[in-house]
N, CA, C and O of each residue as an XYZ file, in Angstrom:
520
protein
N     -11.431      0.452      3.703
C     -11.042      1.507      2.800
C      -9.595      1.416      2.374
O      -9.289      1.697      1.215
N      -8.552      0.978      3.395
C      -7.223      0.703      2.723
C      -7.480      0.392      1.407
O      -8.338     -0.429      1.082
N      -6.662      1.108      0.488
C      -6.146      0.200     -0.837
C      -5.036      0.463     -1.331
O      -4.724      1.653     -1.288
N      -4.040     -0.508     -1.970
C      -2.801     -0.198     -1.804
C      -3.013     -1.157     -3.234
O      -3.488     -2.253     -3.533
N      -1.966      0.643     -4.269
C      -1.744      0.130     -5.769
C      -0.106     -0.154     -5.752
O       0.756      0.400     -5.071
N       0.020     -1.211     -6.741
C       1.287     -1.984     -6.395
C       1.649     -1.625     -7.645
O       0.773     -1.751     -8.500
N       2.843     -1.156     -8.031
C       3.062     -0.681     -9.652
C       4.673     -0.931    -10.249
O       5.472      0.004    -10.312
N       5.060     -2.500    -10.725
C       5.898     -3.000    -11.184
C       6.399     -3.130    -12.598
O       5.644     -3.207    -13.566
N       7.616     -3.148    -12.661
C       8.266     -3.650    -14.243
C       6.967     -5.417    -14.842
O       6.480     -6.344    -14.195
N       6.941     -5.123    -15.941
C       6.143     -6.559    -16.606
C       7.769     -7.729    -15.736
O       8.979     -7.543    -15.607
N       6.899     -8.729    -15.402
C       8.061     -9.752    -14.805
C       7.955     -9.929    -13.413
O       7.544    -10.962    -12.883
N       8.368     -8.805    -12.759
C       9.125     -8.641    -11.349
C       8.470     -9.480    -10.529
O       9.001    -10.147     -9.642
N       7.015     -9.459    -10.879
C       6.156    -10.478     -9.971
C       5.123    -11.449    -11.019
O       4.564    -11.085    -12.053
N       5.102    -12.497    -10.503
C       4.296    -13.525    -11.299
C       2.847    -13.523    -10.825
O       2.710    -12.763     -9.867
N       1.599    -14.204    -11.237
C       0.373    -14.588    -10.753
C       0.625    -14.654     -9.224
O       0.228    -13.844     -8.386
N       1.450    -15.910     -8.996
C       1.152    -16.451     -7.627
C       2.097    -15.438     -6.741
O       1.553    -15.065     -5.702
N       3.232    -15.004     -6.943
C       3.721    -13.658     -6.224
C       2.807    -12.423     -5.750
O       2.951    -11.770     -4.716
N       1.842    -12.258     -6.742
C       0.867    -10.770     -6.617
C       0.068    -11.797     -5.863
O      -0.495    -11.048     -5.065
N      -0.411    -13.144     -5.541
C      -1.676    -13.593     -5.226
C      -0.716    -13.822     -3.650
O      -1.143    -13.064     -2.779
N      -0.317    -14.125     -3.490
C       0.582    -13.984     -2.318
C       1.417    -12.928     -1.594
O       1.929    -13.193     -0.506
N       1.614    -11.303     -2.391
C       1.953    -10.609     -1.614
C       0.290     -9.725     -1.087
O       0.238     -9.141     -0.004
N      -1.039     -9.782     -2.129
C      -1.438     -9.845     -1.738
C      -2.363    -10.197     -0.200
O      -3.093     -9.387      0.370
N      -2.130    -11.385      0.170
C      -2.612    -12.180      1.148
C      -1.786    -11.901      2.672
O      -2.084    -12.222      3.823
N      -0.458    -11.050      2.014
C       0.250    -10.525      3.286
C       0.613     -9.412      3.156
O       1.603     -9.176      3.850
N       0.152     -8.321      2.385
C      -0.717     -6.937      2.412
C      -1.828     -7.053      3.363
O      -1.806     -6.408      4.412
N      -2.958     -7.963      3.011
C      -4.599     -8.198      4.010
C      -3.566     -8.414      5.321
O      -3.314     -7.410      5.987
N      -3.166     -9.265      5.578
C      -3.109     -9.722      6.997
C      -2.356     -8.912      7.471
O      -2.732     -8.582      8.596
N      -0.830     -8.083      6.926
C      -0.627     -6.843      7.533
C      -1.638     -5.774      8.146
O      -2.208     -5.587      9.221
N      -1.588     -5.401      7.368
C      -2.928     -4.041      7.613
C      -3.983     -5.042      8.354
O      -3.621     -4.853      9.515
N      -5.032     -5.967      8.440
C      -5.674     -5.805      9.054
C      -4.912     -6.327     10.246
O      -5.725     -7.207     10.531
N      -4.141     -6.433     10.993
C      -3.639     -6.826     11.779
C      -3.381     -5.569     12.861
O      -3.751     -5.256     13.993
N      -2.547     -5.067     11.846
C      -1.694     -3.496     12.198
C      -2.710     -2.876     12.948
O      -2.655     -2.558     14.136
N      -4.125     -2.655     11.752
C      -5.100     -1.331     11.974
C      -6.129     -2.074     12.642
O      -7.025     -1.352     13.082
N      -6.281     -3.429     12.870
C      -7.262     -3.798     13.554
C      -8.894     -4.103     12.646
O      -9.910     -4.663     13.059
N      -8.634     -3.551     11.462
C      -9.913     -4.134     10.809
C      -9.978     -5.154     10.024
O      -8.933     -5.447      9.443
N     -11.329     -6.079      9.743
C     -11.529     -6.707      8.639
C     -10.775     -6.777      7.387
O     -10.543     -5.774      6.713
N     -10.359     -8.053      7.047
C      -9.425     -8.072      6.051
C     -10.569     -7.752      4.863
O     -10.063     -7.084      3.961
N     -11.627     -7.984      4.695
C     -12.658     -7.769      3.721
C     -12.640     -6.013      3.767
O     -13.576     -5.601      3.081
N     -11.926     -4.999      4.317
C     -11.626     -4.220      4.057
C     -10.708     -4.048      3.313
O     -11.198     -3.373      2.408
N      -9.566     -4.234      3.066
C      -8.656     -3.874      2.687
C      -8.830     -4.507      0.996
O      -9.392     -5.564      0.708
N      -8.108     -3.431     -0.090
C      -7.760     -3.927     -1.306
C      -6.464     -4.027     -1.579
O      -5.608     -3.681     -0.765
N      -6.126     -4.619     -3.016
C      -4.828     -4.511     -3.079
C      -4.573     -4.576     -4.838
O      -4.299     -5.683     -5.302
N      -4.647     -3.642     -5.582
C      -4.348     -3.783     -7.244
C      -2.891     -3.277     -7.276
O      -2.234     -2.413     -6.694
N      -2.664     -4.326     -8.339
C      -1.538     -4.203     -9.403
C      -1.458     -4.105    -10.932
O      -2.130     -4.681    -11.788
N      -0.356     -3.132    -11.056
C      -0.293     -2.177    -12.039
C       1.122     -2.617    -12.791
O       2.054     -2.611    -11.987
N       1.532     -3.021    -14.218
C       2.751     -3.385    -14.209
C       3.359     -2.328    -15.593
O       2.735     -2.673    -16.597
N       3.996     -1.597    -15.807
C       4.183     -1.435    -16.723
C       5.846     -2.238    -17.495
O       6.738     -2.959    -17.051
N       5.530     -1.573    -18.862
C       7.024     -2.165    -20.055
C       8.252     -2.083    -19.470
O       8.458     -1.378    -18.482
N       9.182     -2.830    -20.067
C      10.928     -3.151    -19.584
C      10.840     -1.746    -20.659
O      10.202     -1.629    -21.706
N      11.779     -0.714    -19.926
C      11.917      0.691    -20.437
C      10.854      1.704    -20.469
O      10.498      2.484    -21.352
N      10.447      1.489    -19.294
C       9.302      2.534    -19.099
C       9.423      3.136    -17.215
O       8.621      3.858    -16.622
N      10.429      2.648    -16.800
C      10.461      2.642    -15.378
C      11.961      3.119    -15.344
O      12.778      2.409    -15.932
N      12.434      4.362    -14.649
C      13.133      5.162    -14.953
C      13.530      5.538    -13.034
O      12.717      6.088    -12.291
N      14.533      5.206    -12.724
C      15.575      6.449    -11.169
C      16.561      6.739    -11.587
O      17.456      6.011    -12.017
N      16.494      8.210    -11.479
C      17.700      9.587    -11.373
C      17.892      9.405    -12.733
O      19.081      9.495    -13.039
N      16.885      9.104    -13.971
C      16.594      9.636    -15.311
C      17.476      8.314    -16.006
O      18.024      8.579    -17.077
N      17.641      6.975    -15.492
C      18.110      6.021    -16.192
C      16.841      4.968    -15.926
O      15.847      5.164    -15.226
N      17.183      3.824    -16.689
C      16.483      2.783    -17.133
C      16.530      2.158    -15.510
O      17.592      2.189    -14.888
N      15.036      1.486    -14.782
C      15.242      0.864    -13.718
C      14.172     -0.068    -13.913
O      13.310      0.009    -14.788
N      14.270     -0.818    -13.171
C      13.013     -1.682    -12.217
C      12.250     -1.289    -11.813
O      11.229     -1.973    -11.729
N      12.265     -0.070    -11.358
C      11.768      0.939     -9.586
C      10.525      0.300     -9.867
O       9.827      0.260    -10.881
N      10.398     -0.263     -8.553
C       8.964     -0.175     -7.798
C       8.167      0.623     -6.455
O       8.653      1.046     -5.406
N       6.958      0.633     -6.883
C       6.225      1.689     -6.030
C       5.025      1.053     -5.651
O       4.453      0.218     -6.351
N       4.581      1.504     -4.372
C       3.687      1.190     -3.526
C       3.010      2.302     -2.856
O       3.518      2.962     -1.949
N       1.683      2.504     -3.409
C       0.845      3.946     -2.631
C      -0.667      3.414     -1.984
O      -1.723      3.033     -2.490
N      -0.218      3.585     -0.727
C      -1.475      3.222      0.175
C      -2.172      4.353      0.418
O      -1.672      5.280      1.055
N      -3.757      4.397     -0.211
C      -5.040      5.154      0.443
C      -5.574      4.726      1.323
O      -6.095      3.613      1.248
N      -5.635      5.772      2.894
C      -6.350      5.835      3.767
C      -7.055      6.862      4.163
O      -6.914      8.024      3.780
N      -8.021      6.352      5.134
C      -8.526      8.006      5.767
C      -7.781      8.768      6.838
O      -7.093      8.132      7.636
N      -7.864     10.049      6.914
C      -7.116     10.529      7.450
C      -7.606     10.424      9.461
O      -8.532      9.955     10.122
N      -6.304     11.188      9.731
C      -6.605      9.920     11.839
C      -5.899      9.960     12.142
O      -5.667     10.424     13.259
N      -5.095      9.524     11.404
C      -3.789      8.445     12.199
C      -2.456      9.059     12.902
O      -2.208     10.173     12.440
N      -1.963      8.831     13.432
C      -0.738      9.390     13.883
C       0.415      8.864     13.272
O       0.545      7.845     12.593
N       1.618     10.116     13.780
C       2.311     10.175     12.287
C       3.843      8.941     12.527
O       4.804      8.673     11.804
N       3.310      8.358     14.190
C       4.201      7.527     14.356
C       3.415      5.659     13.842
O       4.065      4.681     13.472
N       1.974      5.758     14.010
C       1.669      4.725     13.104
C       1.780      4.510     11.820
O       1.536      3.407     11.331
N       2.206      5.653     11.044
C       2.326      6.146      9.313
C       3.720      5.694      9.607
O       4.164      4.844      8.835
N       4.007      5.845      9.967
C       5.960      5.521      9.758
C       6.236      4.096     10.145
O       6.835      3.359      9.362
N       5.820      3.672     11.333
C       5.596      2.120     11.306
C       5.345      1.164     10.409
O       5.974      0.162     10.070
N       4.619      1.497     10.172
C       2.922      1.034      9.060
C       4.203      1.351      7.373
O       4.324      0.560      6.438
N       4.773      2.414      7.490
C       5.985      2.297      5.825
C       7.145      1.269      6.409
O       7.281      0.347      5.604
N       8.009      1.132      7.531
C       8.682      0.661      7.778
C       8.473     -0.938      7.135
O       9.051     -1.580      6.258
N       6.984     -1.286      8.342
C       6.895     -2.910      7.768
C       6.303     -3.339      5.852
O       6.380     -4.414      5.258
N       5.775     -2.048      5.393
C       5.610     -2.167      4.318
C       6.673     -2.183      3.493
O       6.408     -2.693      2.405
N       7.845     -1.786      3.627
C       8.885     -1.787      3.018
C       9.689     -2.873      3.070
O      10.232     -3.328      2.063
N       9.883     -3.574      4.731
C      10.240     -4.910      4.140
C       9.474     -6.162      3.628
O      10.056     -7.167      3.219
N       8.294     -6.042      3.676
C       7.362     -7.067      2.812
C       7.464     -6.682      1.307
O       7.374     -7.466      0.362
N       7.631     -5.589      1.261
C       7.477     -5.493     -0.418
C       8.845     -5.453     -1.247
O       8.870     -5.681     -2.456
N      10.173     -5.090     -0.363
C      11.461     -4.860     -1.072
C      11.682     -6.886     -1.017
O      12.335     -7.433     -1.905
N      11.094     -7.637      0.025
C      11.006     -9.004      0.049
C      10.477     -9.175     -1.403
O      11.161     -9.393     -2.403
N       9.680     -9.093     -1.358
C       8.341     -9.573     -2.683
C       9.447     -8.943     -3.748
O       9.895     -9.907     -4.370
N       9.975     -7.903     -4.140
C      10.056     -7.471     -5.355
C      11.787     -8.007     -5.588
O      12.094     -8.271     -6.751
N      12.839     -8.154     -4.542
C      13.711     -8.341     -4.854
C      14.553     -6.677     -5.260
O      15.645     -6.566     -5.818
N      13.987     -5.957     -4.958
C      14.498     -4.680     -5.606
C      15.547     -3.757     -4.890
O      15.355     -3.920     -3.685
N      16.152     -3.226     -5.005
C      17.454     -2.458     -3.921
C      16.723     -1.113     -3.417
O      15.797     -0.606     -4.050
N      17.014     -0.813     -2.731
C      16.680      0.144     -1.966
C      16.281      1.182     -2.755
O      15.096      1.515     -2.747
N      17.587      2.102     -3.866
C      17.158      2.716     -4.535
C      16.370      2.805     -5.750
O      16.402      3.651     -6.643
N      15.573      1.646     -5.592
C      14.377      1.789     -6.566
C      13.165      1.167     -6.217
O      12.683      0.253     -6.887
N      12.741      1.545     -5.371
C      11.818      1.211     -4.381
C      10.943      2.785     -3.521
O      11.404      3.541     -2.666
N       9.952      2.789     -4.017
C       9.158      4.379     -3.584
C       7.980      3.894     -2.863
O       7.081      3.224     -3.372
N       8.044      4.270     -1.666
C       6.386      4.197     -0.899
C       5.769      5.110     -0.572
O       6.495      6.003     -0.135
N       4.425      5.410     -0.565
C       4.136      6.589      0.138
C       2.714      6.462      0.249
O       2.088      5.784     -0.566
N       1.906      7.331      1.623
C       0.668      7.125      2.130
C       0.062      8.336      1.418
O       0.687      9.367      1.170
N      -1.160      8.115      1.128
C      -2.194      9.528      0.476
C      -2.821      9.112      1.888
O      -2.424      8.170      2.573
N      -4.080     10.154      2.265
C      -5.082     10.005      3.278
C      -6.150     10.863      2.652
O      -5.723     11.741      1.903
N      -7.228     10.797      2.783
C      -8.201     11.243      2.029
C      -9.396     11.430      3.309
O      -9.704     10.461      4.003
N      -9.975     12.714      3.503
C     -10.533     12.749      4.687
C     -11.953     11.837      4.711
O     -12.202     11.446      3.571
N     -12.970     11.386      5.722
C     -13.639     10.518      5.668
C     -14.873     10.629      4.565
O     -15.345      9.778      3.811
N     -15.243     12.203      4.805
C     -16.228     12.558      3.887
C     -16.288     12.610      2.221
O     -17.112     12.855      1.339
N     -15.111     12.285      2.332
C     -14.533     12.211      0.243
C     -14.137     10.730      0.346
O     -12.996     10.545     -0.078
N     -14.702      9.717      0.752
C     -14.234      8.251      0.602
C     -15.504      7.906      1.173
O     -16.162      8.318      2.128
N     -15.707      6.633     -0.095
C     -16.761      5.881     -0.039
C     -17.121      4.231     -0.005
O     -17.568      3.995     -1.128
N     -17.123      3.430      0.505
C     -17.347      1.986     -0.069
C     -18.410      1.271      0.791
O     -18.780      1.588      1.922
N     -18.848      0.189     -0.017
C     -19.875     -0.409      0.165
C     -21.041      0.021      0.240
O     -21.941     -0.296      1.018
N     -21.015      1.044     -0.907
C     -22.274      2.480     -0.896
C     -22.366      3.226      0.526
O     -23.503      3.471      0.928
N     -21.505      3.529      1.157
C     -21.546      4.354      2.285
C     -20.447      5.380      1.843
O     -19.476      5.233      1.101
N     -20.911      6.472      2.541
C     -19.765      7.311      2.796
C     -19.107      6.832      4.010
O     -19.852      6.573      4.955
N     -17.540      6.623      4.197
C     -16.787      6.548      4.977
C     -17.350      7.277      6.381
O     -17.764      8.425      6.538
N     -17.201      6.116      7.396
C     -17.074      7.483      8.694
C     -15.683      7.903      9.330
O     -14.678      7.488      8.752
N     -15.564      8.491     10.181
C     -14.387      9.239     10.305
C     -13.490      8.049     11.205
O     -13.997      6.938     11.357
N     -12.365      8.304     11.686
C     -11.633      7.130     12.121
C     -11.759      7.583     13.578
O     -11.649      8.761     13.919
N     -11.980      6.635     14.355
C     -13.008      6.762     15.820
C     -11.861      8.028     16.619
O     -10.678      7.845     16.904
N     -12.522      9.039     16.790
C     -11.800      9.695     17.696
C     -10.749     11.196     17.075
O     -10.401     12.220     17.661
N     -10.470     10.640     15.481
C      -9.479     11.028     14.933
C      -8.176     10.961     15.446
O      -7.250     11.343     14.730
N      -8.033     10.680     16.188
C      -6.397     10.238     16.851
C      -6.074      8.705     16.728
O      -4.919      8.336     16.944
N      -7.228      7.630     16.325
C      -6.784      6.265     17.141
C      -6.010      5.854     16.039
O      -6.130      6.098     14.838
N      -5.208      5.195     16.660
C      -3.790      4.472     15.694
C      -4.196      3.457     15.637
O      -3.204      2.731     15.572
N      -5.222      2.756     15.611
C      -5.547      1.088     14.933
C      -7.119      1.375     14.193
O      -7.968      0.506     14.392
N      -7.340      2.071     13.706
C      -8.352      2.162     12.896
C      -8.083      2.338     11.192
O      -7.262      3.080     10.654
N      -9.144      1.316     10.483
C      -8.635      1.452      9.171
C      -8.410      2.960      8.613
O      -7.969      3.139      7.477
């Protein structure tokens, strides 16, 4: 169920950059959370040079929003942004202040894939479940 939308200036990343931060998005997360990398997604989103705007001027800023189900504890959520932040401020080249991450969680019963409804994350407490 992870999926994590990647949303850049046109440029910042090439084919083989997205096909490669890709491939260490999967192996993060499934590593981290312990599941199948055939779980996890990963789309990118790029918009126009002058369409990407911090503190109301012209930027780069890039953003990264990971959907999960909800579970987790709030010291694996902070971990889990920590290492996402330096894989992706890596990948993008971007300075600190233009760089936004943030987790949605969506409870099990409103998330669906592989024609299933989601089940809940074992226990609701465990910190390595997708």
């Amino acid at each position: 169920m992870p999926l994590y939308a990647l949303t850049t200036q046109v440029g910042v990343l090439d084919d083989e950059a997205k096909a490669d931060l890709a491939v260490e998005l999967t192996r993060l997360h499934s590593q981290y959370a312990g599941v199948p990398e055939n779980w996890v997604h990963v789309v990118f989103q790029e918009y126009g040079v002058g369409s990407g705007f911090t503190a109301g001027k012209p930027a780069a800023a890039a953003a990264l929003t990971l959907l999960i189900r909800t579970g987790r504890s709030s010291e694996y959520k902070r971990e889990l942004l920590r290492r996402l932040w330096k894989l992706f401020q890596s990948a993008t080249g971007a300075a600190d202040d233009q760089i936004v991450i943030g987790i949605q969680e969506v409870p099990s019963s409103q998330a669906m894939e592989m024609g299933q409804i989601m089940p809940d994350v074992a226990g609701q407490a465990s910190d390595r479940s997708a």
